[in-house]
PyMOL commands that place a pseudoatom at each C-alpha (Angstrom):
pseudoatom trace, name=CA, resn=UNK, resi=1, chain=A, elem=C, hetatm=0, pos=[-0.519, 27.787, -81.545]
pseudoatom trace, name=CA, resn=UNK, resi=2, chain=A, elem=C, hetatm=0, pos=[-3.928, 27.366, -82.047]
pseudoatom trace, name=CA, resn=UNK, resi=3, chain=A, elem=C, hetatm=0, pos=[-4.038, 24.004, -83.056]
pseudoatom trace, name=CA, resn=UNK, resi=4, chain=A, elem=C, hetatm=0, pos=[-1.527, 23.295, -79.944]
pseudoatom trace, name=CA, resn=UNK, resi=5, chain=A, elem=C, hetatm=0, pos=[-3.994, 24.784, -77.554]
pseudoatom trace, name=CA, resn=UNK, resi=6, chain=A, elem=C, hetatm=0, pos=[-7.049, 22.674, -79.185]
pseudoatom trace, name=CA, resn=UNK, resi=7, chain=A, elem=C, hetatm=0, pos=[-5.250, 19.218, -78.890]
pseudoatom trace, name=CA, resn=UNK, resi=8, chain=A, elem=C, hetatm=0, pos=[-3.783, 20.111, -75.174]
pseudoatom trace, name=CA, resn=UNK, resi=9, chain=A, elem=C, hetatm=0, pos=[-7.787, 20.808, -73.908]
pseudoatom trace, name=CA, resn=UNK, resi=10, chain=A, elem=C, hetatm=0, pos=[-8.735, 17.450, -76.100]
pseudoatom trace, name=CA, resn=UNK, resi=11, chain=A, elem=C, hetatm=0, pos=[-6.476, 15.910, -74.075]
pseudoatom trace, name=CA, resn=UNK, resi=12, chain=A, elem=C, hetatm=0, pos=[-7.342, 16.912, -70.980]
pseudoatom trace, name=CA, resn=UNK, resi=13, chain=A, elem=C, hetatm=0, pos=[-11.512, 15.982, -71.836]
pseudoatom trace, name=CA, resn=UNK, resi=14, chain=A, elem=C, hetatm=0, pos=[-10.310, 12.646, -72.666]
pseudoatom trace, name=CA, resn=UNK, resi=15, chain=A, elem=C, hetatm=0, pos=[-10.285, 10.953, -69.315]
pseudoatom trace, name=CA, resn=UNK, resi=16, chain=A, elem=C, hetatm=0, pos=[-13.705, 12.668, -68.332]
pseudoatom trace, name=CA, resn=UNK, resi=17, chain=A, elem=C, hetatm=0, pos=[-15.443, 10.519, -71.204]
pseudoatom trace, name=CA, resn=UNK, resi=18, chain=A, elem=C, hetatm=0, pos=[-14.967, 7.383, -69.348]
pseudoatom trace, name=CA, resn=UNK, resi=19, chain=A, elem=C, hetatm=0, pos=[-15.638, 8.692, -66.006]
pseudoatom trace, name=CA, resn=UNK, resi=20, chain=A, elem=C, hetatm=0, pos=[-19.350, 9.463, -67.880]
pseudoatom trace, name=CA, resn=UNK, resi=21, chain=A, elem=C, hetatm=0, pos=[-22.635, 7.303, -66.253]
pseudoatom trace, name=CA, resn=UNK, resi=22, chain=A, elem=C, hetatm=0, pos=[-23.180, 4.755, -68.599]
pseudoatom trace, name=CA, resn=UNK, resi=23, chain=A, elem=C, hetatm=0, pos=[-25.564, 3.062, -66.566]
pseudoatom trace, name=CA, resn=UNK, resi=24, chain=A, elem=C, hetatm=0, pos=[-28.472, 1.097, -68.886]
pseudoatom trace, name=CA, resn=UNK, resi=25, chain=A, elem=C, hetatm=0, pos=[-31.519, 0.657, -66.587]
pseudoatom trace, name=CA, resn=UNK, resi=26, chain=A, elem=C, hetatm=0, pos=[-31.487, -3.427, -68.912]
pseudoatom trace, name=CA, resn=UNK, resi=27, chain=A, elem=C, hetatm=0, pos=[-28.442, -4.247, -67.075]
pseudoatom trace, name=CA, resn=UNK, resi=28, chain=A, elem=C, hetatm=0, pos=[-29.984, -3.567, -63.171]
pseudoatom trace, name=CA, resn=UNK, resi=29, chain=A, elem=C, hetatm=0, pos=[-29.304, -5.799, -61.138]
pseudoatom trace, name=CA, resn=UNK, resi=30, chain=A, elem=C, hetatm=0, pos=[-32.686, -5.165, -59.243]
pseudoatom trace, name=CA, resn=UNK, resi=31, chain=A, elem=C, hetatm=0, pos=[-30.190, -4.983, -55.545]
pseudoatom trace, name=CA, resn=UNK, resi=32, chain=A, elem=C, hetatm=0, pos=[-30.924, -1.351, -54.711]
pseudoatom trace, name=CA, resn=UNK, resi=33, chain=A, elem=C, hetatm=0, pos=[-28.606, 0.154, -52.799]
pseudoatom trace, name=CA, resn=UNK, resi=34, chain=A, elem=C, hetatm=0, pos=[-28.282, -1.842, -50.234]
pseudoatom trace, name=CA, resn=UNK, resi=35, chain=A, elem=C, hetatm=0, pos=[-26.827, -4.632, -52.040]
pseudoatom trace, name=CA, resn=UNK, resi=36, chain=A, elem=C, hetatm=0, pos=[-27.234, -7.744, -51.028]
pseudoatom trace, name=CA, resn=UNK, resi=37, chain=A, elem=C, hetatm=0, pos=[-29.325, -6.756, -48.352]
pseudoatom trace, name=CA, resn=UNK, resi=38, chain=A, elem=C, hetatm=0, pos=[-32.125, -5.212, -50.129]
pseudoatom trace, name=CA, resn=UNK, resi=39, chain=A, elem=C, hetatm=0, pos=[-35.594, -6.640, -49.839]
pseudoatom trace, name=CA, resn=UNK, resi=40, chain=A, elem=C, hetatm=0, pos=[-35.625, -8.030, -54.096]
pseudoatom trace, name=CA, resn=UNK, resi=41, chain=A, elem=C, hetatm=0, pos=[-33.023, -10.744, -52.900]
pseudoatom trace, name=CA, resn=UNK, resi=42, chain=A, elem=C, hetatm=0, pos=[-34.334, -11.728, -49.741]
pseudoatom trace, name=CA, resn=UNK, resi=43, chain=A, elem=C, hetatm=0, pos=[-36.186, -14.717, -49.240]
pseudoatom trace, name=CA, resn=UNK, resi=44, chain=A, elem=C, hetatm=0, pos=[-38.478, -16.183, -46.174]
pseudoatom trace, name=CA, resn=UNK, resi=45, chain=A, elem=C, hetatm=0, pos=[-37.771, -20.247, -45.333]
pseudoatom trace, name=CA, resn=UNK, resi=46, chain=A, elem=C, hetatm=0, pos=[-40.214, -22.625, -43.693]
pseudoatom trace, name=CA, resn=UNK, resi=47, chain=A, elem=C, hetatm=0, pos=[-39.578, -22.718, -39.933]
pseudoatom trace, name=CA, resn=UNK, resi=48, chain=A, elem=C, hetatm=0, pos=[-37.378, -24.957, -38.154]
pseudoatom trace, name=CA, resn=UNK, resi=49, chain=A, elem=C, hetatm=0, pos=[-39.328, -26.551, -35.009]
pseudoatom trace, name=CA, resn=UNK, resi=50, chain=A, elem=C, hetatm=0, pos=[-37.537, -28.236, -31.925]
pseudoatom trace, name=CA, resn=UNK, resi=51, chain=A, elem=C, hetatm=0, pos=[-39.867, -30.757, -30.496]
pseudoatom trace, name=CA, resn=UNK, resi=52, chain=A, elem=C, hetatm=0, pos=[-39.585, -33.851, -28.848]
pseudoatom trace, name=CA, resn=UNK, resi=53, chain=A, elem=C, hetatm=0, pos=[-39.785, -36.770, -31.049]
pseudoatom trace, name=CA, resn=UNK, resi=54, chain=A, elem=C, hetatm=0, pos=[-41.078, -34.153, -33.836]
pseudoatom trace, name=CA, resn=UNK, resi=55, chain=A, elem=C, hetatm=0, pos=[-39.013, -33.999, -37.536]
pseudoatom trace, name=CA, resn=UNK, resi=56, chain=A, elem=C, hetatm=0, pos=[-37.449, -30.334, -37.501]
pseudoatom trace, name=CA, resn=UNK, resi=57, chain=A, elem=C, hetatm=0, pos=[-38.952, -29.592, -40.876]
pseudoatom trace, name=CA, resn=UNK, resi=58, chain=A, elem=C, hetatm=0, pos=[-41.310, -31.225, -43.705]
pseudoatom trace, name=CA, resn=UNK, resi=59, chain=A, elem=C, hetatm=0, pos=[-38.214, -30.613, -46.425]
pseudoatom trace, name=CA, resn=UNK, resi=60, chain=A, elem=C, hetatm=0, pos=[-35.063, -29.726, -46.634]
pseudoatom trace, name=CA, resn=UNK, resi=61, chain=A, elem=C, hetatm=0, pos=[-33.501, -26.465, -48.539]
pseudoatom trace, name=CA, resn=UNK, resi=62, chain=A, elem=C, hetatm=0, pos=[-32.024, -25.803, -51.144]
pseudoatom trace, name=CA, resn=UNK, resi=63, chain=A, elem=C, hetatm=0, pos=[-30.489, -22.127, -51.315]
pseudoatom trace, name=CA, resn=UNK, resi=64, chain=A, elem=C, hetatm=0, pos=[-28.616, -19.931, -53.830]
pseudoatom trace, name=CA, resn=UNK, resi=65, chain=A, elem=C, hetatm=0, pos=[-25.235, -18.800, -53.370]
pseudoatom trace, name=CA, resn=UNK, resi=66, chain=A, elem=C, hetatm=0, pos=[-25.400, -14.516, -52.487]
pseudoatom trace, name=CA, resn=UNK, resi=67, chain=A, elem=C, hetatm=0, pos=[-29.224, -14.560, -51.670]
pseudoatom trace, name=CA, resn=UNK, resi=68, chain=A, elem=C, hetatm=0, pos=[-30.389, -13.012, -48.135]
pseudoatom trace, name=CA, resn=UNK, resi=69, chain=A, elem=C, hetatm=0, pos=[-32.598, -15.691, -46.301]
pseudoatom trace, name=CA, resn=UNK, resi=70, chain=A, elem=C, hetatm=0, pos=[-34.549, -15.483, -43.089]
pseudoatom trace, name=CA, resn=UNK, resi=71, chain=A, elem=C, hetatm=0, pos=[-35.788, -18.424, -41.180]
pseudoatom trace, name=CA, resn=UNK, resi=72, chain=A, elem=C, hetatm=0, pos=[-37.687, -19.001, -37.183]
pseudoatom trace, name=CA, resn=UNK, resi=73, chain=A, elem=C, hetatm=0, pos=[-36.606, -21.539, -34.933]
pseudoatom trace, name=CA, resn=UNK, resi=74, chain=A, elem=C, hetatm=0, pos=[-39.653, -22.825, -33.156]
pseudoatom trace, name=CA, resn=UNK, resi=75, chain=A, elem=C, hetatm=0, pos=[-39.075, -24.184, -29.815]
pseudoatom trace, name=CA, resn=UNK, resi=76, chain=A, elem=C, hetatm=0, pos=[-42.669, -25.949, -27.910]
pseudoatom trace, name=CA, resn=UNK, resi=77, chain=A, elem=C, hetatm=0, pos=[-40.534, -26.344, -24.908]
pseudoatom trace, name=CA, resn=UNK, resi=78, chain=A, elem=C, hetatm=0, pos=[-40.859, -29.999, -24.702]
pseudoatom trace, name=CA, resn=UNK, resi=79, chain=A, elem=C, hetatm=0, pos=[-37.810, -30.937, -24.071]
pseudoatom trace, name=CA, resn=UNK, resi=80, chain=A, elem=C, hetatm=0, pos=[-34.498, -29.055, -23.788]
pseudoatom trace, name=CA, resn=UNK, resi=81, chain=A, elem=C, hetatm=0, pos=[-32.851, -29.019, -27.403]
pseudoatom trace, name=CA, resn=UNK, resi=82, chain=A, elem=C, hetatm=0, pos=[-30.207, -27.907, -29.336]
pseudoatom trace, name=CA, resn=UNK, resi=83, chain=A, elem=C, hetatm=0, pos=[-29.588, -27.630, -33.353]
pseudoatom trace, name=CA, resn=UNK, resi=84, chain=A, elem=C, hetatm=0, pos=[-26.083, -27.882, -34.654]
pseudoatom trace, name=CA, resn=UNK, resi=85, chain=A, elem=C, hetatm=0, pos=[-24.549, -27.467, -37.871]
pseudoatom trace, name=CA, resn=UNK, resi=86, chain=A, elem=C, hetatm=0, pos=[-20.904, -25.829, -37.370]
pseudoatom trace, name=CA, resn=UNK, resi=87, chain=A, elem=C, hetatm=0, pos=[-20.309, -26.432, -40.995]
pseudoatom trace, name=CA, resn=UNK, resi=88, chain=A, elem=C, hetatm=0, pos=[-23.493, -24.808, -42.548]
pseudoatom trace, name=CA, resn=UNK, resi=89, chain=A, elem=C, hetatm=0, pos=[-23.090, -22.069, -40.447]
pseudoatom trace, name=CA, resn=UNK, resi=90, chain=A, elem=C, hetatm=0, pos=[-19.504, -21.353, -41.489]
pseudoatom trace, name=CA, resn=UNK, resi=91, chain=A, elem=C, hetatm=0, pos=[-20.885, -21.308, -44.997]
pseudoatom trace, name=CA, resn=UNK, resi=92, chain=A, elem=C, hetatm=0, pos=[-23.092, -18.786, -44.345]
pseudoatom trace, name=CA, resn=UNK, resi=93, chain=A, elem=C, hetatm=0, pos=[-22.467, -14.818, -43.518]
pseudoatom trace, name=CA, resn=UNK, resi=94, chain=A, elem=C, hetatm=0, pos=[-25.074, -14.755, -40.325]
pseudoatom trace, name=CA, resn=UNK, resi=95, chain=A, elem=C, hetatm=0, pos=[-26.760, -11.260, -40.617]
pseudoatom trace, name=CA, resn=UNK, resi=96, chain=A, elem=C, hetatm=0, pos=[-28.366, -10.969, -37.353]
pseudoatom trace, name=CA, resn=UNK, resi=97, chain=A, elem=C, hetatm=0, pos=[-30.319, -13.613, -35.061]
pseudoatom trace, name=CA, resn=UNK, resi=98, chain=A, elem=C, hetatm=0, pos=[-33.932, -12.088, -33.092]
pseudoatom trace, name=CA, resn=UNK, resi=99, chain=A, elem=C, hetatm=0, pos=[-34.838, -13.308, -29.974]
pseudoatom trace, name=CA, resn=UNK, resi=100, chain=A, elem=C, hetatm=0, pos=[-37.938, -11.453, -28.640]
pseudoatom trace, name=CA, resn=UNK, resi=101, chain=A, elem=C, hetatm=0, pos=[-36.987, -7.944, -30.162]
pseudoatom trace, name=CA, resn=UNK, resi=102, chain=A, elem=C, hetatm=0, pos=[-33.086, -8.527, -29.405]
pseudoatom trace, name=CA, resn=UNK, resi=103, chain=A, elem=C, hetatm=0, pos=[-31.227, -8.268, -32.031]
pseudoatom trace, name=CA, resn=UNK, resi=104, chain=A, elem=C, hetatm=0, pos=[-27.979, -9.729, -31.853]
pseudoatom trace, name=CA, resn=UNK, resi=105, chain=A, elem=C, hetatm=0, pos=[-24.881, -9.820, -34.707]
pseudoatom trace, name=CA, resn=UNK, resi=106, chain=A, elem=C, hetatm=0, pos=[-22.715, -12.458, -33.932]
pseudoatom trace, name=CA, resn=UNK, resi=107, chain=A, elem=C, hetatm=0, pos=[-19.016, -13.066, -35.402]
pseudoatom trace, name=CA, resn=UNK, resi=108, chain=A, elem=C, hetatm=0, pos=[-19.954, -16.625, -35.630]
pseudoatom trace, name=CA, resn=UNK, resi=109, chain=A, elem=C, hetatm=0, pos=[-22.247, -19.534, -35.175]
pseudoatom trace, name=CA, resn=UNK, resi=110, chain=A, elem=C, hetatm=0, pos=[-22.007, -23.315, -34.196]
pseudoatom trace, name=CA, resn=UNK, resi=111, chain=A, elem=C, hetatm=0, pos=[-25.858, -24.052, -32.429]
pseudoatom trace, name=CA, resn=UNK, resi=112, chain=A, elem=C, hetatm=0, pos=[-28.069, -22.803, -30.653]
pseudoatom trace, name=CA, resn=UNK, resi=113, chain=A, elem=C, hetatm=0, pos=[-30.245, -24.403, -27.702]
pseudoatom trace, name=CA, resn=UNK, resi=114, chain=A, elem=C, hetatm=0, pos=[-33.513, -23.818, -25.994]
pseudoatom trace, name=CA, resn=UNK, resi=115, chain=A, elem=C, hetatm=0, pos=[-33.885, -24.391, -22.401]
pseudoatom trace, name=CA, resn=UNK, resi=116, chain=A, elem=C, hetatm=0, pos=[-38.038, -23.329, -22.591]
pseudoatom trace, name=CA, resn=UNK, resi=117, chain=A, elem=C, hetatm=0, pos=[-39.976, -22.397, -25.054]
pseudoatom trace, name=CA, resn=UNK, resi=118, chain=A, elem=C, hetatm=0, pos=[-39.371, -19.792, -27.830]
pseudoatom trace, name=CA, resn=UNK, resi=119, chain=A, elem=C, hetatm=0, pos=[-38.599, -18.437, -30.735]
pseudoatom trace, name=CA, resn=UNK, resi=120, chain=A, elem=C, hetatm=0, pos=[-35.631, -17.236, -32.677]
pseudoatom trace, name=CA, resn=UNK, resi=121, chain=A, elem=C, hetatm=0, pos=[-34.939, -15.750, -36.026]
pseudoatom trace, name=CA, resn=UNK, resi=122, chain=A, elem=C, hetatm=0, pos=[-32.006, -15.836, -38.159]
pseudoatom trace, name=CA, resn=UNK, resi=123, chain=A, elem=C, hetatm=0, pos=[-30.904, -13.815, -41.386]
pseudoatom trace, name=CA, resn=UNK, resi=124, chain=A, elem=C, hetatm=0, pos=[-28.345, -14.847, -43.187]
pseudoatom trace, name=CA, resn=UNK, resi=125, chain=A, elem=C, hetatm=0, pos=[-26.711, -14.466, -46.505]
pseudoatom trace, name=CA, resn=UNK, resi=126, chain=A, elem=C, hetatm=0, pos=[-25.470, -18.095, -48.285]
pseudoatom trace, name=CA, resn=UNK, resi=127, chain=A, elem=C, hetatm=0, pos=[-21.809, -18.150, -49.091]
pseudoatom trace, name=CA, resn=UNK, resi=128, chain=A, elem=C, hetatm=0, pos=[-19.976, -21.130, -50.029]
pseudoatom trace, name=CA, resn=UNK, resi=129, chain=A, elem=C, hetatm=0, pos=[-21.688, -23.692, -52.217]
pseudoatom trace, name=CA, resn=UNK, resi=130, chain=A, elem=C, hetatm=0, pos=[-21.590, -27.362, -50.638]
pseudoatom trace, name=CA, resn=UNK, resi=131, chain=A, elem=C, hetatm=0, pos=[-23.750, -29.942, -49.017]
pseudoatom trace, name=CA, resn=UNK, resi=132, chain=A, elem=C, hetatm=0, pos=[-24.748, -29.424, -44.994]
pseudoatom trace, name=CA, resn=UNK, resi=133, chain=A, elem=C, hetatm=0, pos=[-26.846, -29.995, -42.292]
pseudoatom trace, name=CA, resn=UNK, resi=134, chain=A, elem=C, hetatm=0, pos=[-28.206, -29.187, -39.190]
pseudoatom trace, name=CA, resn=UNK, resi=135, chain=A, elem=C, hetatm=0, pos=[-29.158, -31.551, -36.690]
pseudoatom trace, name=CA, resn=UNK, resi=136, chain=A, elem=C, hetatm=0, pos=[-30.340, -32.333, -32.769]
pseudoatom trace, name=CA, resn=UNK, resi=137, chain=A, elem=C, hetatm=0, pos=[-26.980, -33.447, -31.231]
pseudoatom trace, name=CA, resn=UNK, resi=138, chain=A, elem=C, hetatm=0, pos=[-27.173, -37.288, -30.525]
pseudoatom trace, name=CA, resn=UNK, resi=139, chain=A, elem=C, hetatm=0, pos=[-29.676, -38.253, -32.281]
pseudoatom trace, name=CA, resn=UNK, resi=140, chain=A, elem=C, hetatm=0, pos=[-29.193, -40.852, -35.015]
pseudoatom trace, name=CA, resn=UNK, resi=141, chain=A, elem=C, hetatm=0, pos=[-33.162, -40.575, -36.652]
pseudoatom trace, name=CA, resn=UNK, resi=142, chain=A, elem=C, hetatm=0, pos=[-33.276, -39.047, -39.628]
pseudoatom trace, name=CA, resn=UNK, resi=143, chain=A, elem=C, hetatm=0, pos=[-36.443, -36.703, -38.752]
pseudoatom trace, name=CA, resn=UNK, resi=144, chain=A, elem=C, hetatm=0, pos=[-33.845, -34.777, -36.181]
pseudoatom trace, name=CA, resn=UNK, resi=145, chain=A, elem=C, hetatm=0, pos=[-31.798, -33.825, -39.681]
pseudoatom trace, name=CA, resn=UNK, resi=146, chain=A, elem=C, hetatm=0, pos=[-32.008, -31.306, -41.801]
pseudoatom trace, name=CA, resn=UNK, resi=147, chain=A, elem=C, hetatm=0, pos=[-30.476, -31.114, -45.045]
pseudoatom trace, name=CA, resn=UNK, resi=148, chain=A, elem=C, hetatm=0, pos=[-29.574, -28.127, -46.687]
pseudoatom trace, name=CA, resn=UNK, resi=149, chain=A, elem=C, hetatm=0, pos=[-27.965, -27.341, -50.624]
pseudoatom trace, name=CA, resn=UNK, resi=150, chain=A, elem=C, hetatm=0, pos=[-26.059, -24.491, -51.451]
pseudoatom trace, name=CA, resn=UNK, resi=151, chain=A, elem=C, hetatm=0, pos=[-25.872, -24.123, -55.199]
for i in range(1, 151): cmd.bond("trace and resi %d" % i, "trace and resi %d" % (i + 1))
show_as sticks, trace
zoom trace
């Protein structure tokens, strides 16, 4: 009876052994607990600027799939403009844009235009790995491009 009642309560600790924190502070992924989200995997990118007859930025980017990102759109109010790129920005999870202290969390994204001057901030996290752009709409120069990597 005895050695019943010993193997019955063995069997019951059994399960609790793998429920056990095995957590090795090596294998930290250095997220915190927000996630993705968490200030280790965000990264600042040089401005965007919309300018008449100005390049929108000295380089492209090249970004890494699941990293958080932040980047301004600087607008001198020169002209109005516009910056597209429907496909980068369907390839991206947009966080939140900023415009002067609003914060706003859209669904989705295909430009954004400036009617004055101003500035806008975006956070995003990259998704989907792939070769994009964003661009002034009708322009053909190359300086009104932006290319942007997602490895």
């Amino acid at each position: 009876m005895t050695r019943f009642l010993a193997t019955c309560a063995l069997c019951l600790a059994l399960p609790f052994g793998a429920i056990a924190d095995d957590h090795d502070e090596d294998d930290d992924n250095g997220f915190g607990l927000a996630g993705l989200l968490s200030g280790a995997n965000k990264e600042d990118l040089p401005p965007v600027t919309l300018s008449a007859g100005m390049p929108l930025s000295d380089a492209g980017w090249l970004l890494k799939s699941g990293t958080y990102y932040e980047f301004e759109i600087e607008a001198d109010g020169s002209q109005e403009l516009a910056l597209t790129g429907a496909e980068f920005f369907r390839a991206i999870w947009v966080d939140e844009i900023v415009i002067e202290g609003l914060e706003i969390r859209p669904l989705g994204l295909d430009s954004v235009e400036f009617d004055e001057a101003g500035t806008m901030e975006i956070g995003f996290v990259a998704i989907k790995p792939g070769s994009y752009h964003l661009k002034v709409p009708g322009s053909t120069g190359e300086t009104q491009r932006m290319e942007i990597i997602i490895e």
